[in-house]
N, C-alpha and C positions, 0 to 999 in steps of 0.2 A: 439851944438847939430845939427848933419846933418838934411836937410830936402829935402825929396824927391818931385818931379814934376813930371809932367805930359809927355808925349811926341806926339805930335798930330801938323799934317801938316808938319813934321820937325824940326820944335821949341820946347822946353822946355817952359812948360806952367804953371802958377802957380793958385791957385783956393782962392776965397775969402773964402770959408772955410775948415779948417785947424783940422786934427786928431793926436794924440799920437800914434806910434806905441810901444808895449811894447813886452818884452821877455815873454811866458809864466812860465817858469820853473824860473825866479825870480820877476818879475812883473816889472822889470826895464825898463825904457823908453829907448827906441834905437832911435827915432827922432819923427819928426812932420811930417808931410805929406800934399800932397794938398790933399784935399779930394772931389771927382769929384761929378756932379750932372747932370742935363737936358744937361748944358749949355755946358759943355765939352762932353758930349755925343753928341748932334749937332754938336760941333767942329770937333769931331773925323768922324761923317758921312759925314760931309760936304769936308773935308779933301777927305776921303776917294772916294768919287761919283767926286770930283777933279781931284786927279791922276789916275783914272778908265778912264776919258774922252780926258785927257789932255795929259795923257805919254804914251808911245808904251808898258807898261808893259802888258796888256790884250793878247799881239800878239806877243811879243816877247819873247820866251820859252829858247831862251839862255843869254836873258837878267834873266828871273828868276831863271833858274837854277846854276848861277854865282851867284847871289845874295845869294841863301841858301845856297850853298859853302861856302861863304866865311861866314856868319851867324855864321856856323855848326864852323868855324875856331875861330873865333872871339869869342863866347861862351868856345871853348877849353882854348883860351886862359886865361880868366877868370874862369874857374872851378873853383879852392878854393876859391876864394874871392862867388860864388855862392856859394858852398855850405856853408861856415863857416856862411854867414848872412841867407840860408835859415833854417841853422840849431839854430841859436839861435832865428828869429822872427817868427817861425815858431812851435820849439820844437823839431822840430827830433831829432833823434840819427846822429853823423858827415854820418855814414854806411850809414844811410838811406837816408840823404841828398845828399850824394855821386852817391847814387844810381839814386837819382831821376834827377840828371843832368847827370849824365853818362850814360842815357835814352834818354834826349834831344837831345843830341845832335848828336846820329844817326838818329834821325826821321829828323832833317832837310838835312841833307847826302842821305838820301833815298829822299824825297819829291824832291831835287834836279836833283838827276837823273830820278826819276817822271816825272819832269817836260818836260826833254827830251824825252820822249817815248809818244807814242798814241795809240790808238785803233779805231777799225773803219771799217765798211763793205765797199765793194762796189761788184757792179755787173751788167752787160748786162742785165738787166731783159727780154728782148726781143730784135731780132734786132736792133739796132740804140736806142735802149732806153736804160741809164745809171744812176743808183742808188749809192746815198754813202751818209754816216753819214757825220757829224762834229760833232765836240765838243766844246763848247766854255764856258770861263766863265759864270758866274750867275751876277758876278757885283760887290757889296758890300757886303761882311758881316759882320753880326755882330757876335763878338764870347765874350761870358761868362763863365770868369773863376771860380772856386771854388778855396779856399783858403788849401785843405790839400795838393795838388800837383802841386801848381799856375804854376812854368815853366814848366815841361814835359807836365800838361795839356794846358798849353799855347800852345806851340809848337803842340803838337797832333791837334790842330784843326787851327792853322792860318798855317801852313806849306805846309798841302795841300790844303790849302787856294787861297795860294799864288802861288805854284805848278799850281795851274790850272788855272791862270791869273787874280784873287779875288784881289782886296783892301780889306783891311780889319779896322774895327772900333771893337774896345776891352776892354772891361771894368775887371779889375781885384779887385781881394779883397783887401778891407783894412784893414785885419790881416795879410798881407805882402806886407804892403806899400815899403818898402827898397829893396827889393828883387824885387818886380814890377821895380823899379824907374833901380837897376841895370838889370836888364831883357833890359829895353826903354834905360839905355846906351849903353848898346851892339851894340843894332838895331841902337843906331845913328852914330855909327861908320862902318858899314856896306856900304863901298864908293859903293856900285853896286846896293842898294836900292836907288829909289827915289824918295824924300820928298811926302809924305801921303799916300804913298802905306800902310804902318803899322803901326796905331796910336792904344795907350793906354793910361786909363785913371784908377785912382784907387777910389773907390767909395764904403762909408761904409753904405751908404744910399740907396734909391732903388726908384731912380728918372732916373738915366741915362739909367741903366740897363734896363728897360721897353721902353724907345725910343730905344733901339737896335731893340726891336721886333716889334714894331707899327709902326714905322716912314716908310714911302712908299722910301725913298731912301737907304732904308736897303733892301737885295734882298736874300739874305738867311742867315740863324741864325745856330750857332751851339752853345750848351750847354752843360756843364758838373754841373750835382751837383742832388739836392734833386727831387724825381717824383713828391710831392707836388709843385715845382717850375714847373718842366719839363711841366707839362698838363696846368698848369697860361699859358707858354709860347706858348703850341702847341696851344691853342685855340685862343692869339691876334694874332698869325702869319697866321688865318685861314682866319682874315678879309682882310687880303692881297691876301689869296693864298700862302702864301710864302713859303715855304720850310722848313723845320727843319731838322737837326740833333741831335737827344737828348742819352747823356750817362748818367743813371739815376741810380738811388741806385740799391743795391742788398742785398742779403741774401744766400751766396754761400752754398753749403752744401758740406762735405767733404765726401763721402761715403767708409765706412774702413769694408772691407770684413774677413772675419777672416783669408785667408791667407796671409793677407796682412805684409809685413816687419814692423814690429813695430818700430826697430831700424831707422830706415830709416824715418818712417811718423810722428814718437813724434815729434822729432825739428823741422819738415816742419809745419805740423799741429800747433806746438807754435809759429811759425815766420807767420804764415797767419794770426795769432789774433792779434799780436804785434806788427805787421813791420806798420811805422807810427802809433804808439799805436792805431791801429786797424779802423784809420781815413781813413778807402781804400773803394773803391766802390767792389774792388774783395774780400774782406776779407773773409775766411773760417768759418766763423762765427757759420756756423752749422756744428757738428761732428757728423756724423749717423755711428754708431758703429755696425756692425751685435753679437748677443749674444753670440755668443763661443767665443769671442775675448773683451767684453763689463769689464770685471773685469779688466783684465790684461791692457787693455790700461786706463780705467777711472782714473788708480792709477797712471800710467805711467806719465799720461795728467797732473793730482792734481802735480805731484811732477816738472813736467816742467815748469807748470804755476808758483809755488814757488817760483819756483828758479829765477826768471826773477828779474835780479837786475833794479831798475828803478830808472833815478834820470835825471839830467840836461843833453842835450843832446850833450853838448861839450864834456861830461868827456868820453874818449874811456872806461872804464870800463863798461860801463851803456848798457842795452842791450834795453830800450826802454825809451824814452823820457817823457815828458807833452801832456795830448792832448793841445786845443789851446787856450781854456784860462778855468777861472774859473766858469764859467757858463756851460760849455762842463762839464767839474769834474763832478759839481753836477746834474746835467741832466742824466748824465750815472750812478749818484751813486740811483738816485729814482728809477731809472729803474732796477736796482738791488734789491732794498728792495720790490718792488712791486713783482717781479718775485719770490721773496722768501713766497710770502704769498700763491701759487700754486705752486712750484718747489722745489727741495734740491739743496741747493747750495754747488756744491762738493769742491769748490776755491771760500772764498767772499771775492774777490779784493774792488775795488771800491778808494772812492778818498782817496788819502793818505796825511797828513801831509799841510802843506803850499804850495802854488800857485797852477799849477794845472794837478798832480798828480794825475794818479788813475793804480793802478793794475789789472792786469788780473783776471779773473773770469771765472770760467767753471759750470755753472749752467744746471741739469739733470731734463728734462721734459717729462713728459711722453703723454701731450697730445700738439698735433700737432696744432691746435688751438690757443694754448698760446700767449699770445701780442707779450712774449720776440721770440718765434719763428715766426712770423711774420710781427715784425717792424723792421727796420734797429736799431741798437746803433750807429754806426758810434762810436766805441769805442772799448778797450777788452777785448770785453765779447763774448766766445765763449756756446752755445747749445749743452749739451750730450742728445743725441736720440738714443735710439737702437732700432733693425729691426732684423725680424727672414729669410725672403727669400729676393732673388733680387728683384722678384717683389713686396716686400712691400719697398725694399729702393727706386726703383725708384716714387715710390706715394708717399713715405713722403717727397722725396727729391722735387717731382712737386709741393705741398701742399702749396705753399707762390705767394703772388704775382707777388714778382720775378722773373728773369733769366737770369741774367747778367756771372755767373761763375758756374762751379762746379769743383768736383776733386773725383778721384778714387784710393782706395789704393788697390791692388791686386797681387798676382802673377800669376795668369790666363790670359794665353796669347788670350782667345776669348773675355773673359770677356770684357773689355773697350771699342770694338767697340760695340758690342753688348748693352750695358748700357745707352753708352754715346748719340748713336742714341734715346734711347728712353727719353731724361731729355731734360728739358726744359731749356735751355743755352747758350747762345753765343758761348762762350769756355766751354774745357772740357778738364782738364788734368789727365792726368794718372801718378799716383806714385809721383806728381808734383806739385805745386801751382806758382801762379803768373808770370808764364814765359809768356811774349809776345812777339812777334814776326812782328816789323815793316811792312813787309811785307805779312802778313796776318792779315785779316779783325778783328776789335774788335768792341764788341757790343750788346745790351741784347735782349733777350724775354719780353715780358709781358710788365710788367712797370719796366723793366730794362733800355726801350729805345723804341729809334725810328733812324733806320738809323746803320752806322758803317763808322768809325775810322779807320784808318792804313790801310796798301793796297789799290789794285787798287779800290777798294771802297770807301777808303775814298777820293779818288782824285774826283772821280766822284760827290760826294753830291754837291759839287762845281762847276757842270756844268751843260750846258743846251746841247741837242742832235738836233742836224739839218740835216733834211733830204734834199740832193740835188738832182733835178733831172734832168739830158740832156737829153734831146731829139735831137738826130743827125741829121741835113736832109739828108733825101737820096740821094744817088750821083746821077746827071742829066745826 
């Protein structure tokens, strides 16, 4: 039985206590794990605030831009062995796992050439008086991953991490201990990184992960996962001062206008609820239907939702996986029979058969208050809403805590800017779901977040801004 370790300072590390990792879609054990805690979270800081002080990585920009190069290669090289083990400890479908390393590994291709580029004023403010920024690391971070997109979300936040002259301390989940373990092989093969620039640790307990955010030799934090964690985390990082970056849950709303292509937004609108059996922070989750169009699509919806063949996520036939273990199943499936005690359930999916299955579900609410429309499922279960003008879709679509995503279906060529300016959203696709784009900024409203991802924005959460000033003496 393989057992995965740690990777911190360099070394492969191993931990006095030890977890199972299991497939979810048969319950079968794929190995043992080290299972990380304070003590490797210190390792991993200590490591880290090491090679920040000790290696020319801070200052050397074509030392790091070499480095995610070849990262970016090294990862290519390994794709199917990633995706084949992220799709079975994981559950995706092979499509989805496919998808989500064929993501990764332009973000570290981009962060690279990031890394090469600057920005930065300068200027004569007055004779003989000369003004200009810098930019420099923050130091150390700590970054937290969540377990439904462990590598691209890996990557998304240590890349321009590292891009902008960061060490980094890392703690990843222990529902993809093996998939961690081969993520820290990669990295150790990586001959242009140097020892503790990039340390990880995998940890199913929640001992290490809270030293990322308190400990003073941690210098800014970046988190992906629950808003209920995200505000735990902004408010220990507050006794610091320190910085945060947070990508927090959502509740996306789909807004379908009646002239919108129907043909076209069915099977997008059923791959926003399903892709990663609906375990996405972007998920479509809510579908606001305008009423001339509310019949013709609900039936549409019912018959797409149906049809979603679901089973183990190796078998290419299968169009959606397990979510991640048994405890997810039935958490999503309460929440379903609860919503049924104030809603119609137009599709009641829910958990299906042995391990941990559950089907899609399109559940029609008519008041916007509802739990099921204002809690995340992190599951798939999409919300029918219908809306009689634009300006009541943009107020039910604003009506959640949320604002991490939304989407528009229309053929109205004014329509999407006009909407989209007024929604409360990070992103805002038209005709579209889930496209991102390296290159431009990701990130939510509200308690969707704090901060942004991708682009030259996310290079920056990662630095500090110094103003320099000369003053010339005047010629004698």
């Amino acid at each position: 039985m393989r057992h995965a370790r740690n990777w911190i300072g360099g070394q492969w590390q191993d931990s006095i206590r030890r977890g199972l990792s299991t497939a979810p879609a048969t319950g079968e054990t794929i190995g043992s794990f080290a299972d990380g805690g304070a003590e490797e979270a210190r390792a991993a800081i200590d490591a880290a605030r090491s090679a920040f002080t000790a290696t020319g990585w801070s200052r050397d920009r074509d030392l790091r831009a070499a480095a995610l190069s070849e990262f970016a290669q090294r990862m290519a090289d390994r794709r199917d062995d990633l995706v084949e083990l992220l799709s079975r400890e994981n559950g995706k479908t092979l499509r989805d796992a496919g998808m989500e390393i064929d993501s990764a590994i332009p973000k570290l291709r981009y962060n690279a050439a990031l890394a090469l580029t600057d920005t930065g004023r300068s200027a004569e403010v007055k004779p003989g008086m000369y003004s200009m920024t810098l930019r420099q690391p923050l130091g150390v971070a700590g970054v937290i991953v969540p377990w439904n997109s462990p590598v691209v979300l890996a990557v998304r936040s240590f890349a321009p991490a590292l891009a902008a002259g960061c060490t980094v301390a890392m703690k990843m989940p222990a529902q993809t201990a093996h998939t961690n373990a081969l993520l820290f092989e990669i990295a150790s093969s990586v001959q242009a990184l140097p020892a503790g620039v990039l340390n990880g640790f995998t940890e199913s307990g929640n001992a290490g992960a809270p030293l990322l955010v308190s400990d003073p030799g941690v210098d800014v934090v970046s988190y992906t996962g629950s808003t209920a964690v995200g505000k735990l985390i902004m408010a220990q990082a507050a006794a610091g001062l320190k910085p945060v970056s947070l990508e927090l849950g959502g509740k996306s709303p789909m807004l379908v206008f009646d002239d919108a292509d129907l043909d076209l937004a069915v099977p997008v609108l059923t791959a926003a609820v399903t892709t990663f059996a609906g375990q996405f922070c972007m998920a479509g989750s809510r579908i606001l239907v305008q009423q001339g169009i509310a019949d013709r699509l609900r039936a549409r919806l019912a018959a797409s939702f149906e049809a979603v063949r679901v089973g183990p996520g190796h078998d290419p036939e299968v169009d959606m996986g397990p979510v991640i273990d048994r405890d997810a199943a039935e958490r999503i499936d309460r929440m379903i029979t609860e919503a049924e005690s104030y809603a119609k359930a137009v599709v009641r999916g829910g958990s299906s058969g042995p391990g941990a299955f559950v089907r899609p579900s399109l559940i029609e609410v008519a008041d916007v208050s509802a739990p099921i429309v204002q809690q995340e499922v992190f599951g798939p279960v999409a919300t029918f809403e219908v809306f009689g003008t634009e300006q009541e879709a943009i107020e039910l679509a604003n009506a959640t805590p949320y604002g991490l995503a939304a989407g528009l279906w229309t053929r109205d060529v004014d329509r999407p800017l006009r909407v989209a300016r007024e929604l409360d959203a990070g992103t805002v696709w038209t005709n579209a779901w889930g496209i991102i784009h390296d290159q431009f900024e990701e990130g939510g409203f509200k308690h969707s977040g704090v901060g942004r991802l991708n682009g030259q924005r996310g290079l920056e959460e990662f630095q500090e801004i110094k103003h320099l000033v000369h003053a010339a003496p005047a010629r004698q």
